[in-house]
N, C-alpha and C positions, 0 to 999 in steps of 0.2 A: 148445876150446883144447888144442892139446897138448902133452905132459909133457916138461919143457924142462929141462937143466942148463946152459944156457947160458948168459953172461952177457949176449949181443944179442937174446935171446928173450926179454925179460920187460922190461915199461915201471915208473918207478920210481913211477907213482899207478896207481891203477884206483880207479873211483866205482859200485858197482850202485844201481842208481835202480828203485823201484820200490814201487809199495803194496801189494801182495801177498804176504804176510811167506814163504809156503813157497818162493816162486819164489826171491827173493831168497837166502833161505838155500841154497839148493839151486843157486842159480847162483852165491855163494859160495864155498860147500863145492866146487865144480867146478873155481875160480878155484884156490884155495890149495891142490888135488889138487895141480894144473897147475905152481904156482910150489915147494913142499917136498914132500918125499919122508915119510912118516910117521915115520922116525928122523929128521929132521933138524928136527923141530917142536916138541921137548924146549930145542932149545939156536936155534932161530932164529925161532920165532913167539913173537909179546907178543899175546897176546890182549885188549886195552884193554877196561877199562868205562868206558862213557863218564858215568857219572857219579860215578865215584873219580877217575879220571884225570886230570892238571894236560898245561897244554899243556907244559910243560917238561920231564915224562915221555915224552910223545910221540915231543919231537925228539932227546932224549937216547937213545931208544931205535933213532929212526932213523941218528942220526949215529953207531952204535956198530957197529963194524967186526963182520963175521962170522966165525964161528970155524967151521971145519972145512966150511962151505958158501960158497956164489958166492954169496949174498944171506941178510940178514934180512929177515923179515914183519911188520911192524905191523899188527893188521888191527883197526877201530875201529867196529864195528858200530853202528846206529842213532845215528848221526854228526847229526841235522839238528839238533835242539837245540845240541850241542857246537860245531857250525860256527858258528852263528848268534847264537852270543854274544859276548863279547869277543875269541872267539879267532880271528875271522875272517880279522884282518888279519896275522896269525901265520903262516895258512896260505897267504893269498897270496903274502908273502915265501917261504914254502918253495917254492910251485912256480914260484918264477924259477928256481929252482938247488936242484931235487929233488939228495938222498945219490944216488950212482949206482951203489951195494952193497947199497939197502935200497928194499923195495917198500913202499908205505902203499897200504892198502886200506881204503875205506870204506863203510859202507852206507848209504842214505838213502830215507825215503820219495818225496822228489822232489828232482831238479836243475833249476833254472830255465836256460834255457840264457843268457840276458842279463846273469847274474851275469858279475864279473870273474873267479872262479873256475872258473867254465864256459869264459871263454872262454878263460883260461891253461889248463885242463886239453887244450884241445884238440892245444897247442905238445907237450905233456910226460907227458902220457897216456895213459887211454881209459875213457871212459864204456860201459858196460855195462848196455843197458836190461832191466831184469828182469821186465818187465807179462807177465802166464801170457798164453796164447794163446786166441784166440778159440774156441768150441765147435766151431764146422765146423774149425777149423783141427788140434784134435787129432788124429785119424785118423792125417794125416800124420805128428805128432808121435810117434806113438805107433813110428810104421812108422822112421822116421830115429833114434831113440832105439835100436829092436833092432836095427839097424845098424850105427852106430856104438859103443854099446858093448858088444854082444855077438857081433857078427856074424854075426845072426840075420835071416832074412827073415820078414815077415809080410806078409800079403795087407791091403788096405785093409778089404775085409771082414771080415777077423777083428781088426782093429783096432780095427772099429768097433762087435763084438758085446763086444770088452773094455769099451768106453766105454758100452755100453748094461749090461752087468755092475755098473761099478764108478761110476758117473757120472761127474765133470769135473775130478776131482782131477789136475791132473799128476800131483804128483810120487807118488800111491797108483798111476797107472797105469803110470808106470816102476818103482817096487817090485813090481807082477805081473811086468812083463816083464823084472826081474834073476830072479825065481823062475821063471817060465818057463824061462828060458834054460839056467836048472839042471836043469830037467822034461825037457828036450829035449837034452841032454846034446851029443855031437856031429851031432847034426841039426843042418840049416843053417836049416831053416824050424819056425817054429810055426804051430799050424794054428789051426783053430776045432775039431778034438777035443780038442788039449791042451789050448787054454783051458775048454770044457767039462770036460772031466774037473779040473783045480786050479781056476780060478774061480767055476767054474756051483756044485760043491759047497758051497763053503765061502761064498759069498755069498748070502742071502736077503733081496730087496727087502718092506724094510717097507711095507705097505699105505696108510700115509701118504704114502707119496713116488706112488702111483700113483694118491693122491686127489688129491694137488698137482699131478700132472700135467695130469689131467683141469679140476681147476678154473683151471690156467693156459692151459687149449686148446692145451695141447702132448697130443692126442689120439692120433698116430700113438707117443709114447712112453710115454703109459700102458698102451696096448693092449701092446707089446713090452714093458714092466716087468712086465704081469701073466701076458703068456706068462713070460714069463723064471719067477715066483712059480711057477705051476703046475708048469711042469718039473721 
């Protein structure tokens, strides 16, 4: 998403749905990049705990005009308990006729989509699925991530010896590839030396992970974790 001061760029709900807590956070933290500026987070983000929080803090926060920016941020993290109390019907009434100066952001580990809320979010929102990406799917993720936000090229091969380095953590593999991106300075490519020289050092595969491999008959990645060890 990107980085908007507009008042027609930014919808007044967003919901990330997802049980994978890093993803979530991290598509998040991407969200509210996208909607305030980090000075402007002082005087227009409410960071909610959702178990101090009263719904009438909520909407009182929503309905409170912004000072010195185009919107305030309520954002209400691990939301499913809070929803799904008495406050439910509070929120449905809100998103007939969401603030049209204030964004509410929520997090949740699941959105059923047959709820009435699901389906008003759809008139006046956007749901944002957060489930991390499949195993084969990272490669790519890795390669579109140093694109987009560093405007770095990587080969799928060397995306793929990143993920044989560091295993299946997203968001650990786009923290290499923010520091790569700093290792390669105005280069437009990373390679598999720059990832050998910062990754291959400073990572050492415990001999456990390449007994789990072997005893999970993931056989061709134990073999490649224990080259990875010797090297």
């Amino acid at each position: 998403m990107a980085e908007t001061n507009s008042k027609q760029d930014f919808k007044p709900i967003y919901v990330i749905a997802g049980k994978d807590a890093a993803t979530v956070d991290m598509q998040c933290d991407k969200l509210i990049d996208s909607l305030l500026s980090h000075q402007d987070r002082s005087m227009a983000l409410f960071n909610a705990d959702p178990d101090t929080v009263t719904i009438s803090q909520i909407f009182d926060e929503l309905r409170t005009l912004p000072f010195l920016t185009d919107k305030r941020v309520v954002l209400l993290k691990n939301a499913d308990d809070f929803i799904t109390a008495d406050n439910r019907s509070y929120f449905e009434n809100y998103f007939k006729n969401p603030c049209k100066s204030s964004v509410l952001v929520m997090t949740v580990s699941s959105w059923r989509s047959n709820t009435k809320l699901a389906k008003q979010l759809t008139d006046v929102g956007e749901l944002i699925n957060a489930e991390p990406p499949k195993p084969w799917q990272l490669p790519a993720e890795i390669v579109k991530y140093a694109k987009q936000t560093h405007k770095k090229n990587i080969s799928t091969q060397s995306a793929q010896l990143l993920l044989e380095l560091l295993g299946e953590n997203l968001p650990i593999l786009q923290n290499e590839i923010d520091k790569l991106a700093l290792l390669v300075g105005e280069n437009n490519s990373i390679t598999s030396e720059n990832i050998e020289s910062l990754t291959g050092r400073n990572r050492v595969f415990n001999v456990f992970g390449v007994i789990d491999s072997a005893l999970t008959g993931q056989t061709d990645k134990a073999i490649s974790r224990l080259r990875n060890m010797f090297a």
